[in-house]
C-alpha positions, 0 to 999 in steps of 0.5 A, a space after each residue: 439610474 440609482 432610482 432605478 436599481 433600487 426599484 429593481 432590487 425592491 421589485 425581486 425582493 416582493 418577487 422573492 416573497 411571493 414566488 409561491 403564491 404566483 406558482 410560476 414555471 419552474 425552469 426560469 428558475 433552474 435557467 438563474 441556478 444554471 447561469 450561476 455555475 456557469 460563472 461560478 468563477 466569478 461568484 465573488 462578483 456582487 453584479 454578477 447575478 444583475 448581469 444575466 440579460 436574456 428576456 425573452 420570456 417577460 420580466 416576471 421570468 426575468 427577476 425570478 432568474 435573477 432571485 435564484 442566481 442570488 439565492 445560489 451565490 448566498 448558499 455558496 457564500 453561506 457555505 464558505 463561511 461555514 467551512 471557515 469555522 468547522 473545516 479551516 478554522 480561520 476568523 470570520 475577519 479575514 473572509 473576502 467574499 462580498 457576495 450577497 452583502 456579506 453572506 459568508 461572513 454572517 453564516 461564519 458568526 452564526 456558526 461560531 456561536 453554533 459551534 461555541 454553544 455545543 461546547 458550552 453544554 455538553 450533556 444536553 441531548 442534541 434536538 434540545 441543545 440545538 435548536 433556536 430562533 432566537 436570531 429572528 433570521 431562519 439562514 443563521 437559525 439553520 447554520 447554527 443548529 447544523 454546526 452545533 450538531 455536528 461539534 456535539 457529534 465530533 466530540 462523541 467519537 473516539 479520538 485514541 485507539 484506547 477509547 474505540 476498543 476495537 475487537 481485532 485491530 485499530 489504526 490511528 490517523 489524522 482523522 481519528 482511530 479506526 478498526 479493522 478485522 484480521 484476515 478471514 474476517 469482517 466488520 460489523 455495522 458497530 465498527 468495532 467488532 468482528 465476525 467470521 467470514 464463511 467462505 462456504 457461503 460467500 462462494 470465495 473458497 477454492 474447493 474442488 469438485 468431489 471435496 467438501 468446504 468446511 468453515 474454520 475460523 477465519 479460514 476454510 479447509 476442503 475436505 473429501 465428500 463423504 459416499 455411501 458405504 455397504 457396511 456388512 452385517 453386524 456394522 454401521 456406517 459412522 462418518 466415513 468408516 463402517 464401525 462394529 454394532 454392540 448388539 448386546 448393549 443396544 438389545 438386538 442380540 437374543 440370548 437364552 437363559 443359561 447364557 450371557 451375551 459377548 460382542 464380537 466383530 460383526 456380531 455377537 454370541 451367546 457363551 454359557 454359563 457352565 462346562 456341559 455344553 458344547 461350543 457352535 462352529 468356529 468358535 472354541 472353548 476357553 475356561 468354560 466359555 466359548 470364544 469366537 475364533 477370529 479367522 482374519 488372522 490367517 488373511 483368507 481373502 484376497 489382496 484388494 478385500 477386507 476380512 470381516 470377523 463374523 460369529 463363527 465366520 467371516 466375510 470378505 468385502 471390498 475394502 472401505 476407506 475414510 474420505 480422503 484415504 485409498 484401500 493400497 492392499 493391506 491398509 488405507 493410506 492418505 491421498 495427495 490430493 495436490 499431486 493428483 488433481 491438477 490446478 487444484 488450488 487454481 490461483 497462480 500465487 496458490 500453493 496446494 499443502 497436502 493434509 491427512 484426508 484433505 488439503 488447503 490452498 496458501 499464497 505463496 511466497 511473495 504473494 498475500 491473500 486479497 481480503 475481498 476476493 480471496 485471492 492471491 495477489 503479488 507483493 510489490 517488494 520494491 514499494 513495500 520495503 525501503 532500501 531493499 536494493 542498493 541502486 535500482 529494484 525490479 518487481 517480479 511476479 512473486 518476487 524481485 530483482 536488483 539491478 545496479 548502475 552503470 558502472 557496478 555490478 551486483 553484489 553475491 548477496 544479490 542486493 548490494 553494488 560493487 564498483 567495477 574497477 575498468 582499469 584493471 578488467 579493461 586493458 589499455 582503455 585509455 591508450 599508451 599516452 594516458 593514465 587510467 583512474 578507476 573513480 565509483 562507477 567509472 573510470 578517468 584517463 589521466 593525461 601523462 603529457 603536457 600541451 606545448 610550451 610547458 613541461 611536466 613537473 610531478 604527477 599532475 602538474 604542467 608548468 609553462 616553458 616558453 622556448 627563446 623567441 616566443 611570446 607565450 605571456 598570456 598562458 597560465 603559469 601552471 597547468 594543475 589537474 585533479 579529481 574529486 568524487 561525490 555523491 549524488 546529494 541534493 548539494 556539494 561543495 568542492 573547495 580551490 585553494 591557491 597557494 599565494 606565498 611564492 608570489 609576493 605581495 598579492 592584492 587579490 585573487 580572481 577566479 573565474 570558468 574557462 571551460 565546461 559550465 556552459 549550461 551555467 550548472 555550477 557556481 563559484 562562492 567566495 570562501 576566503 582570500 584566495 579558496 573559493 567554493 565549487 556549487 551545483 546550481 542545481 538541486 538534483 541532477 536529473 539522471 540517477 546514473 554515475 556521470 562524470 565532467 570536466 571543469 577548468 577554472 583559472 585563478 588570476 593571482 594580482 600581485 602589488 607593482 608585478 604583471 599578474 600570475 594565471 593558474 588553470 587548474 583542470 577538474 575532473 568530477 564524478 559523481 555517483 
């Protein structure tokens, strides 16, 4: 049988070596690859490649099936022991995996030595530093020359926010510092510095029809698209508004000699030089020179015109405003372009601010700009801030709500919790008989009266009176009731203490549940001779509401040469 085996192994290594050479088809080799991810799970098994059985294409087919599944379970054993050193950082000594006679391990020292030696020479270029074949084994060749590259590229990153120099922002984490831009921004492909984000060209911007986007840095505005204007004689339209033409500076105006060209609105005139002449009409003479007169002064055209000072004239022509601005009669004023068009800022969590001749869309309050999309998402206040409410948060659209536990009511600062005293704003709500205690969150009726055969002695104590005739001995001496509140922590203590002097020689003191830890939630620890304390076997209690319980436990003092003496004390917890 042994004989066999090694036949077998020696017939797919001459296989193995020659699988070129025989070109045979390459599906019975995808069939070996399949049938190891298949058993995956079991890859740690030496065998399992020997035991795929399935011959019904020759033995040839057969052994290259097997060659294969080998191949696979030596690369996934390979990769193991690579991880073991770049990724984990264990000993090649503590590998478990035995498959493919030890793969896992050969690769984990080649790759150690890989790793080692890009530590050793540091400045050597990485094709020069890396490369060997020196181990006369081209799978440990490769691993080392891979380990090697990655150690020297590793070590060529930054490893502090001081070293990556980012233009806008870094961000130190586990797996080294990263930079990222501020909003309006992008990244470069240098990962550290920023460019602009125009949001005219990405198409993110929310400009209206009839508005224009203009780019900003790291933001947009909107503004009104700019129309033709029939500017009159004597005037030219500059940007959004028609301006005076200065004839006599850009040689249009045709003065004789004996004159001296003048500007004026719309125009230009000619003034001479001495008193002789006399001046054209609508224009007057002043100090030997003729000065147009200016009847716009007078306001001749009417409300919805604009006058226009020409020489010796003037014009009435429908007024011209700048982008953004309206003709109201007598002036151009601003258009609130947030309160004329609706949904102009079309994002729910948008907000329209007017500007002079324009406007721009901001979240609102409660709400940030999505980088990518440019859009308003809310903020989730209740994740992105600790503590932000007492007792329970709400997230709301553009907002949020506290909200307190049963028990309490919200504070006037909208956040805190009070405790709702139900004693006092609930009339008789424990009856005539009982006492109502107010305790966080809740309230407890506190028995005034004692069960038969005892008499009350104080407050919250029931002493045992067994009336002539009745044998009452079993029943505890004392029947003592009291409260203790604590919060929900991940653990509590309640002491009990039992006064022993009154009882003489006590021997011990056993406590013990009657009542009220059926579900085994609490536990009693020894503290001293006769204190023990009270423990939550639980670390969390499952509800986040106030709860109250009742607990009863009975304290059997022993006493030397004397029958024993029995306490019950009555608990009553709450927690909040």
């Amino acid at each position: 049988m042994v004989a066999m085996n090694f036949f077998f192994l020696v017939l797919i290594v001459c296989i193995y070596n020659s699988v070129d050479t025989l070109k045979v088809e390459s599906s019975c080799c995808k069939e070996g690859v399949s049938f190891y991810n298949a058993n995956i799970k079991d890859k740690e098994n030496s065998r399992m490649c020997y035991e795929e059985r399935n011959r019904t294409k020759g033995l040839v087919c057969h052994s290259i099936r097997t060659l294969c599944c080998l191949n696979s379970q030596r690369e996934e054993s390979c990769k193991q022991g690579v991880e073991a050193v770049m990724v984990s950082g264990r000993s090649c000594n503590k590998l478990t995996s035995v498959a493919f006679l030890g793969s896992s391990f050969k690769c984990c020292e080649c790759c150690k030595l890989g790793r080692q030696h890009a530590l050793d020479h540091p400045d050597k270029e990485d094709g020069e530093g890396c490369k060997t074949s020196e181990f006369n084994d081209k799978q440990c060749n490769n691993v080392f020359e891979s380990c090697c590259k990655k150690t020297k590229e590793a070590a060529k990153k930054p490893q502090s926010c001081e070293e990556l120099e980012c233009e806008h922002v870094c961000q130190q984490t586990n797996s080294g510092p990263f930079c990222s831009c501020k909003q309006g921004y992008q990244l470069n492909k240098d990962n550290k510095t920023c460019e602009d984000i125009n949001e005219c060209l990405t198409q993110s911007n929310k400009c209206v029809k009839g508005f224009e986007c203009h780019n900003l840095p790291g933001s947009y505005t909107c503004r009104r698209v700019y129309k033709k204007i029939n500017c009159p004689d004597g005037y030219e339209q500059v940007n959004d508004f028609c301006r005076d033409v200065d004839e006599c500076k850009n040689g249009q105006a045709k003065c004789q000699n004996g004159t001296f060209c003048e500007n004026v609105l719309g125009g230009y005139q000619c003034t001479v030089k001495d008193n002789k002449h006399k001046c054209q009409a609508g224009s007057y003479k002043y100090r030997g020179r003729c000065i147009d007169k200016n009847e716009c002064k007078s306001r001749p055209c009417r409300a919805y015109e604009r006058c226009v000072n020409t020489v010796g004239s003037y014009k009435c022509v429908a007024a011209a405003c700048p982008v953004g601005y309206r003709f109201d009669g007598s002036s151009c004023t601003d258009i609130n372009e947030c309160k004329e068009v609706k949904n102009i800022c079309s994002g729910s969590g948008e907000r329209c601010v007017n500007t002079l001749g324009a406007y721009q869309c901001f979240c609102k309050s409660g709400f940030k700009q999505n980088q990518i999309s440019k859009t308003c998402e809310d903020i989730n206040e209740c994740t992105n801030r600790a503590r932000l409410c007492a007792h329970k948060c709400y997230n709301l659209i553009g907002g949020y709500q506290c909200a307190c536990h049963k028990g309490f009511k919200l504070h006037s600062n909208k956040r805190s919790c009070l405790d709702i005293d139900e004693c006092r704003e609930k009339k008789n709500v424990c009856g005539s008989n009982d006492r109502c205690i107010n305790v966080r969150g809740d309230f407890i009726c506190f028995a005034n009266t004692c069960p038969i055969h005892y008499r009350k002695q104080g407050r919250s104590t029931c002493k045992k009176a067994c009336p002539t005739g009745q044998n009452c001995g079993n029943l505890p001496l004392y029947i003592r009731k009291f409260i203790r509140s604590r919060s929900r922590t991940s653990t509590f203590r309640i002491p009990l203490t039992v006064s022993t002097r009154r009882y003489g020689a006590v021997t011990d003191v056993y406590f013990e549940f009657t009542q009220g830890n059926e579900e085994n939630e609490y536990k009693l620890k020894r503290f001293a001779a006769n204190t023990v304390l009270i423990h939550a076997t639980k670390g969390n209690f499952a509800t986040v509401e106030p709860f109250k319980t009742e607990l009863k436990i009975q304290a059997t003092i022993s006493r030397l040469n004397s029958s024993p003496v029995k306490i019950l004390y009555h608990l009553y917890l709450n927690f909040y």
